[in-house]
C-alpha positions in Angstrom: 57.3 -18.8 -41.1 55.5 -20.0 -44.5 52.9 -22.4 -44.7 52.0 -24.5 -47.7 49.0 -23.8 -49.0 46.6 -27.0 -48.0 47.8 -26.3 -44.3 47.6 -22.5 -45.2 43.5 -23.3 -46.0 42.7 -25.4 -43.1 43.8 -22.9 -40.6 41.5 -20.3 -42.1 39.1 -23.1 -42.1 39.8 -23.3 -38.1 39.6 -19.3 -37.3 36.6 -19.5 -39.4 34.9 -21.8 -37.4 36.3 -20.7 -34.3 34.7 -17.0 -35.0 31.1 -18.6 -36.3 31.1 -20.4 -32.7 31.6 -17.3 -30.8 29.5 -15.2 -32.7 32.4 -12.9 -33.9 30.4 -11.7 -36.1 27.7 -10.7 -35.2 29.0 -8.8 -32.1 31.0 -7.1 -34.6 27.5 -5.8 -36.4 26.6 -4.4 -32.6 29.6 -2.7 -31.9 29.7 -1.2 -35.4 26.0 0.0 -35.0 26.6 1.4 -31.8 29.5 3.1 -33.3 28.7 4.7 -36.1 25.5 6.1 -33.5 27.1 7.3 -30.8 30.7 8.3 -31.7 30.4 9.6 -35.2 29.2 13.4 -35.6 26.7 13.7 -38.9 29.5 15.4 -40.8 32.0 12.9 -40.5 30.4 9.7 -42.2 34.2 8.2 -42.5 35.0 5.3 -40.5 39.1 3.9 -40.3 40.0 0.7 -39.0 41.8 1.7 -36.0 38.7 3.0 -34.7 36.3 -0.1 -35.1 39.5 -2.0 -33.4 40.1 0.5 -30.8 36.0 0.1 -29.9 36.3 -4.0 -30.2 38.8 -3.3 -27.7 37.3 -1.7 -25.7 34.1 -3.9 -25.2 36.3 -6.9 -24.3 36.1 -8.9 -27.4 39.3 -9.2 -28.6 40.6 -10.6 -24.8 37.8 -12.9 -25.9 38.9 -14.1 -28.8 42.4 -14.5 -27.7 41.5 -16.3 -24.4 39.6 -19.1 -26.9 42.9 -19.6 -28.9 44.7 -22.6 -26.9 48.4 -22.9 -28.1 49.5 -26.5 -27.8 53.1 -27.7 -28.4 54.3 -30.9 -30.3 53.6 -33.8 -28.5 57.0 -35.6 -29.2 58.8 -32.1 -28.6 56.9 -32.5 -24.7 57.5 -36.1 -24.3 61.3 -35.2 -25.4 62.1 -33.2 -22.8 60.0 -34.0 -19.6 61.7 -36.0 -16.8 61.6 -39.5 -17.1 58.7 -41.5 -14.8 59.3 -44.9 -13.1 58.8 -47.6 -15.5 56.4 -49.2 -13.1 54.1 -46.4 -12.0 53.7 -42.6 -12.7 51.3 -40.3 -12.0 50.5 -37.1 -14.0 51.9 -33.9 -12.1 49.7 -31.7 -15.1 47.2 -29.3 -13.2 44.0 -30.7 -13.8 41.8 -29.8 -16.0 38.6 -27.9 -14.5 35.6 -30.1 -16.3 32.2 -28.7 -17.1 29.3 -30.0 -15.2 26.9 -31.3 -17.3 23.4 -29.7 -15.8 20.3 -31.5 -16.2 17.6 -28.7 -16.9 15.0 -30.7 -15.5 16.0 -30.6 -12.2 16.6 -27.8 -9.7 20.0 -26.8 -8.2 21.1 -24.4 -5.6 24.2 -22.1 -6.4 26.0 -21.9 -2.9 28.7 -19.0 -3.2 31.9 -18.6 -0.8 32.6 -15.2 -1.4 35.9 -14.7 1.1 35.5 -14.6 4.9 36.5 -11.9 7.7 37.1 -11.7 10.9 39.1 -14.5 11.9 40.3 -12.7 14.5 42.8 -15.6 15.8 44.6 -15.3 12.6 44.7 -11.6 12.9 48.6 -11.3 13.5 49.7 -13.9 10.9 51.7 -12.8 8.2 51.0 -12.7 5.1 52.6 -16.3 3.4 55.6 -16.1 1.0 55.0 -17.5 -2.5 55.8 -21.5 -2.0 56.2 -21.1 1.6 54.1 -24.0 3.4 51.4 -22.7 5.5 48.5 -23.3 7.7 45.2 -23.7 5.7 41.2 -23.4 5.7 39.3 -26.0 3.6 35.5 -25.9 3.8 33.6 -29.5 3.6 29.9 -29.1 2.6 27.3 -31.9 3.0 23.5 -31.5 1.7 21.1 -34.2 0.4 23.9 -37.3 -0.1 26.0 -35.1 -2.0 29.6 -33.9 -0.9 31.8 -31.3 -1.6 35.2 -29.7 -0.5 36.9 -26.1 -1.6 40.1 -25.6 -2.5 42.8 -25.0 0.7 43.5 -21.4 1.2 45.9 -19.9 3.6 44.5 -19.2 7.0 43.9 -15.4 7.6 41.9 -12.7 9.4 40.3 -12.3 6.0 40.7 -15.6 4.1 40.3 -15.8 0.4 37.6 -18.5 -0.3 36.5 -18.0 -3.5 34.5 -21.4 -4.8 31.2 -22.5 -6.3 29.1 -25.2 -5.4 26.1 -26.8 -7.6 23.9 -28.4 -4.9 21.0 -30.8 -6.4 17.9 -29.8 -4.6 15.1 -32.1 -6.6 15.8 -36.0 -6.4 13.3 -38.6 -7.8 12.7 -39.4 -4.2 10.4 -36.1 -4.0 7.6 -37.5 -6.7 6.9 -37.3 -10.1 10.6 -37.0 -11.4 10.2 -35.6 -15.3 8.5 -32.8 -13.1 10.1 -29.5 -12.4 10.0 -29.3 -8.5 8.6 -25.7 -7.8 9.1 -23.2 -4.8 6.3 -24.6 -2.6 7.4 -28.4 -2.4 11.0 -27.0 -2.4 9.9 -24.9 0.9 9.4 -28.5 2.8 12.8 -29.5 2.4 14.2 -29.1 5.7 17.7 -30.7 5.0 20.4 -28.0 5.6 23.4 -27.3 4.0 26.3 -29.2 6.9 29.3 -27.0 6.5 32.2 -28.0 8.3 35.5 -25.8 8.4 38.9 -27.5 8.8 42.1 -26.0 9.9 45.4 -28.3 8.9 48.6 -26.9 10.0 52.2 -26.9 8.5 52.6 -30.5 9.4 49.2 -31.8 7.9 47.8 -32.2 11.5 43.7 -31.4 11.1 41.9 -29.1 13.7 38.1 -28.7 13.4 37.1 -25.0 13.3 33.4 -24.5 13.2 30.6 -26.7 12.3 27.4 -25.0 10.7 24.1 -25.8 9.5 23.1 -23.5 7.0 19.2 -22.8 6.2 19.1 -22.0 2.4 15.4 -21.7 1.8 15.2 -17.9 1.9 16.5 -17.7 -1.4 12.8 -18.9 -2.3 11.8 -15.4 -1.2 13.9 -13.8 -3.0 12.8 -11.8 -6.0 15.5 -12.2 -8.5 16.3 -16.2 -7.2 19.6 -15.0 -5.5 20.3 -14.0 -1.7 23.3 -13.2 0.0 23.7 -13.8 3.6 26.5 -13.4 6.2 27.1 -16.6 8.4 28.7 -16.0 11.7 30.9 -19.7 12.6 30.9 -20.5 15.8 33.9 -22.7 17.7 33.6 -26.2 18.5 33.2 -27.9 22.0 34.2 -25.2 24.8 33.9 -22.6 22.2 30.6 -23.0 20.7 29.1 -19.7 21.9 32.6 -17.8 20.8 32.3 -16.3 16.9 35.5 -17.9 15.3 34.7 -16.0 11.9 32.3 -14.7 9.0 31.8 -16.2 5.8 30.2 -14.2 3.0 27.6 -16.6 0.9 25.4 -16.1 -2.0 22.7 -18.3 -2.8 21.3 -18.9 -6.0 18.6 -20.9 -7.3 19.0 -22.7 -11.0 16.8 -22.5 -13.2 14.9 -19.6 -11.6 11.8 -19.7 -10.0 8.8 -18.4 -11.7 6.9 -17.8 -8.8 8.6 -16.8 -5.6 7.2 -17.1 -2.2 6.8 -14.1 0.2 9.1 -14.3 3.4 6.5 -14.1 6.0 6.1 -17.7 4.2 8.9 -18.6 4.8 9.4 -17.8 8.3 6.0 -19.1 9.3 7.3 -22.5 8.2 9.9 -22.4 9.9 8.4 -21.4 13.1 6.6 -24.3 12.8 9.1 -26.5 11.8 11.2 -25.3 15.1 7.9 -26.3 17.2 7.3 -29.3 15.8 10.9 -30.3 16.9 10.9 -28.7 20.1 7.4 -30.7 21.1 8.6 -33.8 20.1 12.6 -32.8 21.7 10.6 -31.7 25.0 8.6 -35.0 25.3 11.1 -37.6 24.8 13.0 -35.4 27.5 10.0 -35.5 29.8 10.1 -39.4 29.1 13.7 -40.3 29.2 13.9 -38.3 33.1 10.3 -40.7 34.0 12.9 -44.0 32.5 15.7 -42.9 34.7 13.1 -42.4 37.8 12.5 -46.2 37.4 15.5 -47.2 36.9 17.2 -45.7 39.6 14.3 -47.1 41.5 15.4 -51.0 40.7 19.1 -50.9 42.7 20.5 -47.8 44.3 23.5 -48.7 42.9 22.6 -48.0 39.3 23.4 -43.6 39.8 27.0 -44.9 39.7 26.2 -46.9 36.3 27.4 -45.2 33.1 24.6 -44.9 31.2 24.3 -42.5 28.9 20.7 -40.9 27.5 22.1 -37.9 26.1 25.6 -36.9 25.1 27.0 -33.0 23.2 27.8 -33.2 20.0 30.3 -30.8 18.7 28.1 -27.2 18.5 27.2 -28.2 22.4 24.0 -29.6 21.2 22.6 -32.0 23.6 21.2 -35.1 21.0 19.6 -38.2 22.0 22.7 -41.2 21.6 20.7 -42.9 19.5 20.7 -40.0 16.8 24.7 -40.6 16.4 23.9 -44.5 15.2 21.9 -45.5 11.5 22.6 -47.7 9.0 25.3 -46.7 6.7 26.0 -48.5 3.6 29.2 -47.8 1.8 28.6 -49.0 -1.6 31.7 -50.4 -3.5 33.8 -48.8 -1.3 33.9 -51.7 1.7 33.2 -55.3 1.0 33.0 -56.3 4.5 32.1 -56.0 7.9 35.6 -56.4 8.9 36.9 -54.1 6.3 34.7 -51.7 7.5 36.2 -52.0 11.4 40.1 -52.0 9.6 38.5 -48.2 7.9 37.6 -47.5 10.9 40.8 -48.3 13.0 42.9 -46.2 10.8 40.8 -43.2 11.2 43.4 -40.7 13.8 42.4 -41.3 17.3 42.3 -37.9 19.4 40.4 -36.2 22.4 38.0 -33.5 22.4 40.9 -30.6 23.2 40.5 -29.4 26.6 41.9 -25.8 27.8 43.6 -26.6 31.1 43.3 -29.7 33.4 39.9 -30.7 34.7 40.0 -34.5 33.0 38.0 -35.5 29.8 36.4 -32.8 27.7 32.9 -35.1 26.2 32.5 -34.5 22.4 30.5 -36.7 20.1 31.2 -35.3 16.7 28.3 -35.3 13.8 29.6 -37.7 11.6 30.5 -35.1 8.7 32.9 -32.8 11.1 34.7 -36.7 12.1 35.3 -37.7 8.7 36.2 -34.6 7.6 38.9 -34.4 10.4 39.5 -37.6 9.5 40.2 -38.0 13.7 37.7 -38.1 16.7 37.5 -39.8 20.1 36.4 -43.3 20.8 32.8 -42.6 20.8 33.0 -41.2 17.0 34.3 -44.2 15.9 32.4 -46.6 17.6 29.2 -44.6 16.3 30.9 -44.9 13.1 31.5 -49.0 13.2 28.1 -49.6 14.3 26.7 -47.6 12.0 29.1 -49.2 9.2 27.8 -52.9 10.7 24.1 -52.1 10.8 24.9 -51.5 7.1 26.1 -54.8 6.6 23.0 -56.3 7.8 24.5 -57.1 11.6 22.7 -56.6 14.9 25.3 -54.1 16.3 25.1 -51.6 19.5 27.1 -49.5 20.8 28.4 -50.2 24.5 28.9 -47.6 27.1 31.1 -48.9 29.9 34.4 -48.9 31.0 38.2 -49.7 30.5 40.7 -50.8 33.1 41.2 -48.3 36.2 37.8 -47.1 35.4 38.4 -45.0 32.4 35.2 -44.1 30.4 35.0 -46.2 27.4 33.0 -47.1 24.4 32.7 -50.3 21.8 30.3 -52.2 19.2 28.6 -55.1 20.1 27.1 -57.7 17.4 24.3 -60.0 18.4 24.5 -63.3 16.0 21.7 -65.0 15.5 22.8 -68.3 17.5 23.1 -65.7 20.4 27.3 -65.2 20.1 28.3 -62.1 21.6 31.1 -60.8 19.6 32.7 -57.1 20.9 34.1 -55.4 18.3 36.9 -52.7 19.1 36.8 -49.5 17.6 40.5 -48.1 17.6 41.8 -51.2 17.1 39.4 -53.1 15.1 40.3 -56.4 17.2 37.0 -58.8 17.4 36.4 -60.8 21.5 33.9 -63.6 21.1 32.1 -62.8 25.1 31.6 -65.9 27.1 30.4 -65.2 30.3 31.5 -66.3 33.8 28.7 -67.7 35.7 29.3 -66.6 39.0 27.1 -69.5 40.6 29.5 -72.1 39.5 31.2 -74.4 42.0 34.6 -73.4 42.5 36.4 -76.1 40.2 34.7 -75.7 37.0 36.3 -73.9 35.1 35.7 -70.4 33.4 36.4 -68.7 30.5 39.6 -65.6 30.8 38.3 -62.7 28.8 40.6 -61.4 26.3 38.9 -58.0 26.0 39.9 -54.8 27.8 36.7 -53.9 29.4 35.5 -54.3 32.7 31.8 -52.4 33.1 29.2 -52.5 30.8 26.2 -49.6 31.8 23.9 -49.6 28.9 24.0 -50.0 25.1 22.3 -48.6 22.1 21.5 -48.6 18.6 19.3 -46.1 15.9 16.3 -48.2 17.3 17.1 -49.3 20.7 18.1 -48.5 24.0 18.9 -50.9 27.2 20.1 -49.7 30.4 21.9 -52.9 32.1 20.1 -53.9 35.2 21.9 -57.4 36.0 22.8 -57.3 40.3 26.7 -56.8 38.6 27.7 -54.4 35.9 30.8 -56.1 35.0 31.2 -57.1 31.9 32.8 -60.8 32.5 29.7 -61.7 33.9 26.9 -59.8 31.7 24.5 -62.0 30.1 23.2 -60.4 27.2 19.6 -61.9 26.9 18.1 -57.8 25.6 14.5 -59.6 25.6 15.1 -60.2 29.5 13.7 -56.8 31.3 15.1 -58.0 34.9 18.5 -58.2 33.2 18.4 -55.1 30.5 16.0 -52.1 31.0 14.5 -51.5 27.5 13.3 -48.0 26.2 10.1 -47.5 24.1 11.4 -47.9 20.5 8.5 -45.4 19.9 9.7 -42.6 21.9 13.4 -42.9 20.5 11.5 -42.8 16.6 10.4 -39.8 17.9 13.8 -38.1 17.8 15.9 -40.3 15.6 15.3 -41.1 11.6 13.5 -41.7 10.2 10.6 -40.1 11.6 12.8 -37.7 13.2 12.8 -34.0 12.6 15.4 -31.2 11.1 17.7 -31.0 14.2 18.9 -34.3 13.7 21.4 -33.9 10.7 21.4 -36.6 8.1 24.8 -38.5 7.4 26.9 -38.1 4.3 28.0 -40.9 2.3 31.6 -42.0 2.6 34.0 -40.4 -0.2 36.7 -42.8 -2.0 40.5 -42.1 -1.5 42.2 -39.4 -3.5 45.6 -40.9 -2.3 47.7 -43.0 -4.9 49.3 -45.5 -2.9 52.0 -46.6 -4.9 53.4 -43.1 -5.1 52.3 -42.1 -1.5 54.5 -45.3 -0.5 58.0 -44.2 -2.7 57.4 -40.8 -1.4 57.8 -41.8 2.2 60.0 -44.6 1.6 62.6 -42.0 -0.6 62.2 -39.7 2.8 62.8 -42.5 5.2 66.2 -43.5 3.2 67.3 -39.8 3.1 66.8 -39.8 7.5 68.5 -43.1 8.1 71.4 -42.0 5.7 71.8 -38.4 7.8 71.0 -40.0 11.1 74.0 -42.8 10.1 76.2 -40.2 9.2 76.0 -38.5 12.4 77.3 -41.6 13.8 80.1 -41.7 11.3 78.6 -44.6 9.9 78.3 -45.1 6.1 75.1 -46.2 4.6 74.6 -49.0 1.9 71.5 -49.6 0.8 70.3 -53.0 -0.6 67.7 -52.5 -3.2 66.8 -56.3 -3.7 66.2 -56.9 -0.4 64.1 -54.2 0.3 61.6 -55.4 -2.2 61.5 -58.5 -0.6 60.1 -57.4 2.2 56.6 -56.2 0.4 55.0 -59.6 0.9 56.0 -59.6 4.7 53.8 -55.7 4.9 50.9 -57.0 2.7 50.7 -60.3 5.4 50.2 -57.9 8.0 47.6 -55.7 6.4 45.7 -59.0 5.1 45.7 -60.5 8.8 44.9 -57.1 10.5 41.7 -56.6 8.3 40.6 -60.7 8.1 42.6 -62.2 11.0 44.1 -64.6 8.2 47.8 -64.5 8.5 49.0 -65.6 5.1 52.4 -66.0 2.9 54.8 -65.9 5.7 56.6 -69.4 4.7 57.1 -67.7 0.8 58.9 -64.4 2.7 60.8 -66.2 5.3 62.4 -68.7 2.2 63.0 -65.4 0.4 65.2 -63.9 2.7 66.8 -67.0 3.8 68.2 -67.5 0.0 68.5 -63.0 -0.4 71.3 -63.8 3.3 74.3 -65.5 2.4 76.3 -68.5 4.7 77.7 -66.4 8.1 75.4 -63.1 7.6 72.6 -62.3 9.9 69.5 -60.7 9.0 67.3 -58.2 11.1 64.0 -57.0 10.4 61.8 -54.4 12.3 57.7 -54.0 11.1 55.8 -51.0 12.1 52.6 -49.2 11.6 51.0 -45.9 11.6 48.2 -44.4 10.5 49.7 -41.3 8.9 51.8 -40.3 6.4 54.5 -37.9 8.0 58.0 -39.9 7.4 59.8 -37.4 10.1 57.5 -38.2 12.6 57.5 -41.7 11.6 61.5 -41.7 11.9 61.2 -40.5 15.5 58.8 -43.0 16.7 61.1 -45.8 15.5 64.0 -44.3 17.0 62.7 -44.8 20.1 62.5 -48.6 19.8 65.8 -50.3 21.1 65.2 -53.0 18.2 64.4 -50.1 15.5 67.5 -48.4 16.7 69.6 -51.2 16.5 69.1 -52.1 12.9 69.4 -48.1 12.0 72.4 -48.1 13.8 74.0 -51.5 12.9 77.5 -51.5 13.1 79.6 -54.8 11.4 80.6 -56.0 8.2 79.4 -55.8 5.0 76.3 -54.2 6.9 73.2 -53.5 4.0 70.2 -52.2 4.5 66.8 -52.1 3.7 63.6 -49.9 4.1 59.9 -50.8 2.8 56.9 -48.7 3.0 53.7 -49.5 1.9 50.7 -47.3 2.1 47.1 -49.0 2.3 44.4 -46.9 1.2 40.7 -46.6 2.9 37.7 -44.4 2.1 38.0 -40.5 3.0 41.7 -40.7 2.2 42.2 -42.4 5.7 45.6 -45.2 5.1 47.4 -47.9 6.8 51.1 -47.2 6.8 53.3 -50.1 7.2 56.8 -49.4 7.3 60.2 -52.0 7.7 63.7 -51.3 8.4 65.8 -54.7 7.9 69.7 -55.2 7.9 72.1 -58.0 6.9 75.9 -58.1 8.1 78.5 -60.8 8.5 78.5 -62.1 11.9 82.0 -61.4 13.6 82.7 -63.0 16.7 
């Protein structure tokens, strides 16, 4: 192929440029030198060609060159012959492009390495997974200093293949001067660890948590060329924690490098001290809490049977003060409101600590890291997590420890307004209960409020700052008077002596919370996905029947408004719209027909599983399986998106048909 001569001059203008930006050149001068010194005998002063390309070979820098060149086809020759995308809304399926971080030399980073694991011996008999073939995966989640990262997915393994980099920001403005470089010895004070979390997703997208580690990094200061490598043993979660599930291999690197490094014993004096510092203060408020529950025990015999709860495991089997799972968490532009916030919160998966065999309820608060990685915990996670999410928002909010119907262990958020309304706040639900209390010394014929809320005992509450024990003559919840500056009725703690082990002023055991992560989920294509799968299931399931399937694409969009209405009310309690849908559907069914319509939400994604729950609702089934005349139907999903990819799905099956009596 000929080029003309102007185009002929700007690509040798290109290479040219290309080869003065990767010092072509001059590397060539090297490997010539080293050439003509080392290869060449003194009689043979004769160089070819061949042999100065056979030695730029060699040293890699032709590959080089070649890697550099980026072949890119016409535009309207791509655009030609790709698919074509939905009009209304596409999304790029391109791999995406791995982007440069730009590094601020000013500042000090850490270099955290996954170099591959081993021993994973539950995975030992797995085979190896076929190219495409969907398979269980690993995905490690890493928290340090308000900064979050996650690796890429690899297949689950004895030895899996984790292979990713992580540039950690170690000096924030936070720690002083901030044009100054931070150097080893302030570094060396920095007791924040590195919260790595490993999650385990099966073949159906369900998430497992694995292990839950708190990595020490500072004895890479000791090191003398600013990069250690050390083997982390993971251990299980729960029941498991003392059981090895694995070994990651890690390398540490500090960026830029030190010019002064410190000397280990250093090192591990600090953190000897650092370990007795937090067990001092640990083994103090321990020595106080058991002197509180002496006295309280002391006020009403009846208060052992109470549930009130000082201390609870998180998931490494750590025994934390409650107030440690609660601070104020803000969540920037991601939430607007404190009922947004309890909606997020709702639509996080609600799932037990995993017990092996019977025995009842297996206790697990999770740090808040492993439960949003998981994106699933019990009902203590996310009432920590609402609280937490309210005390943001500027709202006086506790946690309640207390009970359901038949007695079942329970937990919820409580708001205090400042007119002295009681609102409950439910966690899995995100349903609100304004509390008025029965007065139980009220003649017979007034009348008193009916709760609307679930609960039935309330034994103590808490927040990051304070802790009551409820000391009223009844612990039911109807007739609780929440007056928390009345010590005959609620049982304060010192606020000092829970400062002691909570943050602030708390110390390195308690791990600090991450920030919340926006949603990497597209909605829009997230909801035709499942929708397209939901249309394919009713269309098999109909044909099983013998039933033919026609779908009606109108009236399926019709139904969107009726799907936003219930997310709007479910988040605001503001039903909204529902005179614009009904008039809608009344003009989309003609004279004679009849129209059916069957809403339903989940909080994941999995259309087959989705399918299945429906099916087992007679008035689900009967629209799926509506038999008649000029029968059409109609599916709608839409997909509501929250921070850390947690989503609201609402789905609706409708049908019309001519009524034949």
């Amino acid at each position: 192929m000929s080029l003309p001569p102007e185009k002929a001059s700007e690509l040798k203008q290109i290479i040219h440029q290309q080869l003065l930006k990767m010092d072509v050149h001059g590397r060539i001068r090297e490997v010539l030198a080293d050439t003509i010194r080392e290869e060449l005998a003194p009689e043979h002063q004769q160089l070819s060609t061949e042999d100065l390309i056979k030695a730029l070979r060699q040293r890699g820098i032709i590959d080089d060159v070649m890697k550099e060149l980026k072949f890119v086809t016409d535009v309207n020759e791509k655009e030609r012959t790709s698919a074509p995308k939905p009009s209304t809304h596409f999304v790029d399926r391109e791999p995406p492009v791995l982007k440069k971080t730009n590094i601020d030399p000013t500042r000090r980073y850490l270099y955290l390495q996954v170099l591959g694991g081993k021993a994973f011996l539950e995975h030992l008999q797995e085979p190896e997974p076929l190219p495409g073939q969907i398979c269980s995966t690993f995905t490690l989640c890493l928290h340090f200093r308000n900064q979050r990262f996650r690796s890429k997915p690899v297949p689950c393994a004895c030895e899996p293949d984790f292979q990713d980099g992580f540039l950690l920001e170690v000096h924030k403005d936070s720690l002083g001067d901030g044009s100054k470089m931070v150097d080893a010895t302030t570094m060396l004070s920095i007791c924040d660890p590195v919260h790595m979390v490993l999650i385990k997703t099966d073949t159906f997208g369900e998430t497992t948590l694995v292990a839950s580690y708190f990595l020490e990094w500072r004895s890479v200061l000791a090191a003398e060329n600013g990069i250690t490598n050390v083997a982390v043993e993971l251990l299980g979660v729960g029941t498991e924690s003392k059981v090895s599930v694995g070994v990651l291999n890690i390398r540490l690197e500090m960026y830029p490098q030190l010019n002064k490094t410190l000397s280990s014993e250093i090192i591990s004096t600090q953190f000897t001290l650092e370990r007795q510092k937090t067990a001092e203060k640990e083994r103090l408020f321990l020595v106080y809490a058991k002197q509180w529950w002496r006295e309280y025990l002391q006020i009403r015999p009846t208060h052992n049977t109470r549930l009130v709860k000082i201390f609870a495991q998180d998931e490494n089997g750590v025994n934390r003060p409650v107030c440690s799972y609660v601070r104020p968490l803000r969540a920037g532009r991601l939430l607007d409101t404190p009922r947004q916030a309890a909606r997020f919160v709702s639509v996080l998966g609600h799932e037990r600590a995993p017990v092996i065999g019977g025995g009842g309820k297996q206790e697990q608060w999770c740090t808040l890291l492993a439960f949003l990685c998981r994106n699933k915990g019990d009902c203590e996670d996310h009432a920590n997590l609402l609280c937490s999410l309210l005390l943001g928002f500027g709202l006086e909010a506790f946690v309640c420890v207390g009970t359901k119907a038949k007695g079942v262990p329970h937990t919820w958020v409580m708001t205090c307004g400042s007119d002295g309304t009681i609102t409950f706040w439910e966690s899995l639900t995100g349903h609100r209960y304004v509390h008025r209390p029965i007065n139980p010394d009220d003649p017979p014929l007034v009348e008193q409020p009916k709760p609307l809320y679930p609960y039935r005992t309330i034994g103590c509450i808490f927040n990051h700052q304070k802790f009551f024990g409820n000391c009223q003559p009844s612990d039911a919840v109807e007739v609780c008077v929440f007056d928390l500056h009345n010590e005959s009725k609620w049982k304060p703690m010192s606020g000092e002596a829970i400062k002691s082990v909570c943050p602030p002023g708390a110390t390195s055991s308690v791990p600090p919370f991450p920030p919340l992560c926006a949603s990497t989920i597209d909605a829009a294509v997230t909801s035709n996905e499942i929708e397209v799968q939901l249309r394919i299931l009713v269309s098999e399931h109909r044909k099983d029947l013998g039933l033919s399937t026609v779908w009606d694409d109108q009236l399926s969009y019709l139904l969107s408004p009726a799907l936003a209405a219930y997310e709007l009310e479910r988040t605001t309690g503001v039903s909204a719209g529902n005179e614009e849908f009904q008039d809608a559907v009344r003009r989309a069914v003609p004279e004679g027909h009849t129209f059916k319509g069957f809403p339903i939400h989940f909080v994941h994604r999995n259309a087959r599983r989705a399918f299945a729950t429906c099916l087992r609702s007679p008035f689900c089934e009967e629209i799926i399986c509506c038999r008649g005349d000029q029968v059409r139907l109609a599916v709608r999903v839409r997909v509501f998106t929250y921070p850390e990819s947690a989503c609201a799905v609402w789905i609706m099956f409708a049908c019309k048909y001519r009524s034949v009596l």
